[in-house]
N, C-alpha and C positions, 0 to 999 in steps of 0.2 A: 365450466361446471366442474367441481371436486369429483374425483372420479377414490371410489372404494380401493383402488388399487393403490392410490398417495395421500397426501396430508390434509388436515383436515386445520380449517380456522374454529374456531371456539365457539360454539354457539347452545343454547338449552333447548331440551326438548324433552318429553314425557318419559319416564322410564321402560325401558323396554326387557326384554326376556335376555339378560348379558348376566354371563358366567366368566370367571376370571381363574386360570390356573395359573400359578405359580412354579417356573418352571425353577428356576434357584432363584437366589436374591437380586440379579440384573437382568430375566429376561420372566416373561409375561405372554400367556396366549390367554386373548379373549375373544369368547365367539356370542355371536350376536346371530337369536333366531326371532324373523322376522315371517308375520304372517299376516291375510289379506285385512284383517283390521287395523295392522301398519301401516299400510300404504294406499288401500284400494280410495279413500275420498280426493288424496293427493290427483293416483293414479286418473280419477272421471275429471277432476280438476280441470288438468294439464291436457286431458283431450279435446275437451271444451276449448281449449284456449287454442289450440290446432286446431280445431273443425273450425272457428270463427276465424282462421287466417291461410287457411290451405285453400286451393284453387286445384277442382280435377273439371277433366270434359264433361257436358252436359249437365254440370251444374254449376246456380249461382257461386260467388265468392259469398262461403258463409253459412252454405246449405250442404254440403257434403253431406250426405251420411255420415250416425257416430258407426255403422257397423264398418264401413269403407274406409273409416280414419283408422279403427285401431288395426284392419286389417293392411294397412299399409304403413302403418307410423307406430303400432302397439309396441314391439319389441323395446322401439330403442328409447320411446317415452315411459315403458315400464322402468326400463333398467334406468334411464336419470332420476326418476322417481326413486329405487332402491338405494341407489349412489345418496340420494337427499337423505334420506331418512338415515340410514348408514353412521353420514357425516355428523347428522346432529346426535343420534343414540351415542355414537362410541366417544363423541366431544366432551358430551353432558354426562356421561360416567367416567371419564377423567377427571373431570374438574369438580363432582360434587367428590369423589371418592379422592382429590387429592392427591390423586399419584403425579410423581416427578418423574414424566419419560423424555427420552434421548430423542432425535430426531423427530421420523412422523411413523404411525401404526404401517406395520408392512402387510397386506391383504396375504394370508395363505389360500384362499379362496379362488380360482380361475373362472373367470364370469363367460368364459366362452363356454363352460361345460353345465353353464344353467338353463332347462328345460324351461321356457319363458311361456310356450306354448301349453305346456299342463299344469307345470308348477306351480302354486300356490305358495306352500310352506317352503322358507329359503331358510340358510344357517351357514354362516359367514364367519369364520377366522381372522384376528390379526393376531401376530409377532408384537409382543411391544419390546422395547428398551426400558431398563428401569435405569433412574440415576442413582448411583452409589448413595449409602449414608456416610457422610463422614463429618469427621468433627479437626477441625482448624481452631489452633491457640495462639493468639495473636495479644502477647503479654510484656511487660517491664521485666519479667524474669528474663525474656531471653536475652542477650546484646548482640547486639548486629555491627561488624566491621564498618565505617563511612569513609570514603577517602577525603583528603582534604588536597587537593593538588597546589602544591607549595606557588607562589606566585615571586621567584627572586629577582634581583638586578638585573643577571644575565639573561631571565626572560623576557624583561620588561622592555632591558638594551632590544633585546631581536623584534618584539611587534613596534617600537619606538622604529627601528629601521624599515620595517616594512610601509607604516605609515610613513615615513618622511618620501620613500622610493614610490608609491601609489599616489605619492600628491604632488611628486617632483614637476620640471618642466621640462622640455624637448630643448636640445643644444644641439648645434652644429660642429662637433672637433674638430681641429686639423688632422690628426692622427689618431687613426681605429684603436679604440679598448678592446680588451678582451668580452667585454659585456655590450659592446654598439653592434647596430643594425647595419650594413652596409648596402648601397645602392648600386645596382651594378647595369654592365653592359658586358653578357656573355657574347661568346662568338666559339664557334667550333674549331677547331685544328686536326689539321692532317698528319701524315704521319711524317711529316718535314717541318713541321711545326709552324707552317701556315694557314691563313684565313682557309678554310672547306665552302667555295661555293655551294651552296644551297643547304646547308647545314643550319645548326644549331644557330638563331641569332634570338637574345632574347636580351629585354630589360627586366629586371629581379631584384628580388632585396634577399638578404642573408641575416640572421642573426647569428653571430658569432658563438656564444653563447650556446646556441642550441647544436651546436656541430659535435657530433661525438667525433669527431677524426682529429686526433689531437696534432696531425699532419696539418691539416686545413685548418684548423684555427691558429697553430702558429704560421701561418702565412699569411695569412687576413689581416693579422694583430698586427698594428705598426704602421699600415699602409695609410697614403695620404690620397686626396684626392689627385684622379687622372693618372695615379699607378696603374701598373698593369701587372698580374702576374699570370702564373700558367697554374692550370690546378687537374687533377683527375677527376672526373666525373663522380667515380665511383667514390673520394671523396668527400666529395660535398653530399650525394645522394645514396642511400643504404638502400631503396627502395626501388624498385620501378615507380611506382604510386609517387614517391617522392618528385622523381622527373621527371612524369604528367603532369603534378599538380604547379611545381616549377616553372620547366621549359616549353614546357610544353608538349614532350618527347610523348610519341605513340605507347601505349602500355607494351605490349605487344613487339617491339621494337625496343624497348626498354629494358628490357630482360637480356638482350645478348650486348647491348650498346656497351664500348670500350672506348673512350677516346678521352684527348685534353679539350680544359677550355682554357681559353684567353679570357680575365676577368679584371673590366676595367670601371675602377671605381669612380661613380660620380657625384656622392654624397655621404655621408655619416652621417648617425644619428644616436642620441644618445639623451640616454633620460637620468636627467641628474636630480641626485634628491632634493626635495624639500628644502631650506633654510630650517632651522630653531630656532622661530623670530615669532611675533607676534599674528603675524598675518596666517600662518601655521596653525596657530593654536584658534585663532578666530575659525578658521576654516574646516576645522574639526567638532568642536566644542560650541560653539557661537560669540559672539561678539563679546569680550569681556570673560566672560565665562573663565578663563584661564588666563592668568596674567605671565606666570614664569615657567620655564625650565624644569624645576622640582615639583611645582602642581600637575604640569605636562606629563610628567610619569606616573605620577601618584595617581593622578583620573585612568590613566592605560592601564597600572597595576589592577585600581578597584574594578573595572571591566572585564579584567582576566579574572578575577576571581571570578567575577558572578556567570561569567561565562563558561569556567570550568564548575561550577556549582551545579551546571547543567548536566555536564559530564556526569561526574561525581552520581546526581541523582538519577542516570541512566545505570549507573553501575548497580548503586544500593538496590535501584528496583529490581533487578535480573539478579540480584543475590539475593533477594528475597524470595523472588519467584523458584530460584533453585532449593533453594532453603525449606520450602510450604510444599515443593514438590516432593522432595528426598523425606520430609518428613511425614507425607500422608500419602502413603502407599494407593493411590486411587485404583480401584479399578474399575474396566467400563464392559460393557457387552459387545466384544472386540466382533464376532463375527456377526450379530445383526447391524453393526454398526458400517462394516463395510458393503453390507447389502442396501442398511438405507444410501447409502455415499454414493453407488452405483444406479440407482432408481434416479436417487436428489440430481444428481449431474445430467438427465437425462439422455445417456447413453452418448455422452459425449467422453466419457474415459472410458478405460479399461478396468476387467478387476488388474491385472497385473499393475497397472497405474496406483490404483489405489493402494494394493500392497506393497508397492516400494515406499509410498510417502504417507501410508497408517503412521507408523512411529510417530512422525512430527507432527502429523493431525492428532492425533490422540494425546500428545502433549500438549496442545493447547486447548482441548477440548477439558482436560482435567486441570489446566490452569483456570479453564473458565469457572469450573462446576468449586475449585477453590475460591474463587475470587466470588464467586456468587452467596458463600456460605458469611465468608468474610464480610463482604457489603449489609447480608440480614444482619447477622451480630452485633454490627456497629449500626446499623440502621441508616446507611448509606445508598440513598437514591438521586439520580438524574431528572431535572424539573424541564418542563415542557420551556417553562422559561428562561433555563440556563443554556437549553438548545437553541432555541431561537437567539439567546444574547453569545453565546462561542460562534456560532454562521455569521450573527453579522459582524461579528469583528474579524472572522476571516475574508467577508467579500470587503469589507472597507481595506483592510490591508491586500487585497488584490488590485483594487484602484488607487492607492495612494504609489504603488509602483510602476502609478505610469503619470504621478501627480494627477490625481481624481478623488473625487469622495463622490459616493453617487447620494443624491437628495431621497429624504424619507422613504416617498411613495416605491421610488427605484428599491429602495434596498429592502424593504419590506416585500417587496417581489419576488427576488430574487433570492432570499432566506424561504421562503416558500416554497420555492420550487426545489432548492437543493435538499430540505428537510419531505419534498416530497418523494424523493428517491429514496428506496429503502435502504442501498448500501448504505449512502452517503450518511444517512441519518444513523447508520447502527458507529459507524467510524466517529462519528463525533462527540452520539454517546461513549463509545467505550474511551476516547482522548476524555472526556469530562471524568469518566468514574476512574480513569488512570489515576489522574490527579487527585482524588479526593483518597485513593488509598495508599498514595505516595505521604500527603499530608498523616494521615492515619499513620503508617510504620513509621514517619521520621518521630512522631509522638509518641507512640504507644513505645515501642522495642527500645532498650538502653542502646545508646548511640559510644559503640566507638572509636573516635575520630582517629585517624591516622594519617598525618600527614605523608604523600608521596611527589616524587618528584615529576616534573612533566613529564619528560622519557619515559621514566617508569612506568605513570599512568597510562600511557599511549602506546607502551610497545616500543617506542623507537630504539631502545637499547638493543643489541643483540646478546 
């Protein structure tokens, strides 16, 4: 049951005795005075419907006294009765009166210091949040920087290598690369530099590669099968955790451990790239799809592009958003705001919680109240059926990664239930209206391109 003290869902109801002061232009106290012609038919209602389900001593189920019900059930069936009518008065004069509030009505009112017993006439307080007015111009006057991330040879060379090294095949070498896996057979050594009874015996693999000891990798490198060399523990392993998950070394034990090992190899491995053959390009592409060498790149370049396009339009939207920020000074009803935050979470934060991370709630709170002004303007809405058609193309591509398509009946289930969750359904809308106001800036705002380089784009320069 909605309790006067929190939020309230939307509902009509008859007008009642509501006053509304204006405290500045974001906060709002409205008091609502409620008296026994508000409530009292609810009030006989709802005892009725207790007296036909209550059960006391020596009487039927059904026959209670009403004077015995209210006198054991009146208080708290008053007060849900007051809570009812509450909900719908102060709903039903938001919504005809039109006001844009922030959160939910905060009760200034404390219902433990209501006389239930004589009272009659009540007069009830809430805090509102008002939303800002503000005015967003979303025009061909302004230009907006776009990156275009260059897609060259030398890019094209590196993902062309990557794919060749992810589609390669497993070899066996005579002699370890600096990039092979080695197979081994550890043993412990003493400090005579023999076998340590009851030591260290373990079979392992090594990737070279991954060795930051530039000591142990040039020892590794070169070796043939049934070599043997000597190595430091500490070496091969930076970690204790390492020589657990390893040798199998105790953690605990691993921390002071100082010794050699004898490391004898009984395999290599090594993953060689791809061919640039035909069977390559089948295996990527489909059958035919790609016949040469020069197409073979040219399909990897158009993918980089469209790939970094995605980029690119993560960029332009956060520079928009900065842009709509910096330019509409929003402001919001910062301390009812952390009061409703503290109610909403249900005493599961702090106020100190909340005031470390207001700033960045409050920034998205007036990215929102932009992007909502923005959406009426253009008259950009989210359809019941564009929700249902985004869920199912996400739960199809959840089974198609494990090679699955689930048949009608299933996925129409299943898009029900996730749209019956409320996060799930507010995250899908807002991915939907992301996109329609991505479509909207790339259109509307003068676009201009600026080629950058991949480094660039990414940071990787220093």
């Amino acid at each position: 049951m909605p309790s006067f003290l929190g939020g309230f869902p939307i509902r009509k109801n008859k007008q009642m005795n509501i006053q509304q002061e204006n405290i500045d232009e974001l906060n709002a106290v409205v008091t609502i005075k409620v008296g026994p012609e508000d409530y009292d038919n609810q009030y006989e209602k709802a005892v009725k419907k207790v007296q036909q389900q209550v059960a006391m001593p020596g009487f039927r189920p059904g026959k209670v006294p009403n004077s015995l019900v209210k006198k054991k059930y009146g208080k708290s069936i008053l007060l849900e009765e007051l809570n009812k009518v509450l909900s719908e008065s102060l709903n039903n004069y938001i919504s005809e009166n039109k006001l844009e509030i922030l959160g939910h009505p905060l009760a200034k009112t404390n219902q433990d210091n209501l006389d239930l017993d004589n009272q009659k006439e009540f007069s009830f307080s809430f805090d509102l949040g008002l939303a800002p007015q503000i005015n967003v111009e979303v025009s061909s006057a302004t230009t907006m920087p776009y990156s275009v991330i260059k897609v060259d040879d030398e890019l094209v060379e590196k993902y062309v290598k990557d794919v060749r090294k992810n589609n390669g095949k497993p070899i066996n070498p005579e002699v370890a690369g600096d990039k092979d896996v080695l197979f081994l057979d550890i043993v412990q050594l003493d400090e005579n530099g023999t076998i340590l009874p009851g030591g260290i015996f373990k079979s392992t693999s090594i990737g070279i590669e991954r060795l930051k000891n530039d000591a142990a990798k040039a020892k590794l490198t070169g070796l043939k099968k049934e070599d043997k060399v000597v190595v430091n523990i500490k070496e091969l392993y930076e970690t204790p955790v390492e020589m657990n998950i390893s040798l199998g070394v105790d953690k605990t034990a691993a921390e002071t451990l100082d010794c050699n090992l004898q490391l004898t190899v009984k395999n290599i491995a090594r993953l060689e790239d791809a061919e640039m053959n035909q069977e390559l390009f089948d295996k990527i592409y489909g059958e035919g799809v790609v016949t040469t060498e020069e197409d073979f790149r040219k399909k990897i370049g158009e993918e980089l592009a469209v790939m970094f396009s995605i980029d690119a339009d993560k960029k332009f939207f956060g520079d928009v958003q900065e842009k709509l920020l910096n330019e509409n000074n929003v402001q919001l009803p910062d301390e009812f705001l952390k009061r409703w935050l503290l109610t909403a979470n249900d005493k599961t934060v702090t106020i100190e919680q909340i005031e470390n991370d207001y700033e960045n709630w409050s920034r998205m709170m007036k990215w929102k109240l932009i992007e909502g002004k923005v959406a009426r303007n253009f008259e950009l809405k989210v359809t019941a059926e564009e929700m249902k058609e985004e869920t199912a193309r996400f739960v199809i591509d959840q089974y198609r990664k494990y090679g699955q398509h689930p048949d009608e009946k299933e996925l129409d289930k299943m898009v029900h239930t996730i749209l019956a969750k409320e996060d799930e359904a507010r995250k899908i809308a807002d991915n939907i209206m992301d996109r329609k106001l991505l479509v909207l800036f790339k259109s509307t705002f003068t676009l201009e391109n600026k080629e950058v380089a991949y480094d660039e784009f990414f940071g990787l320069k220093k």
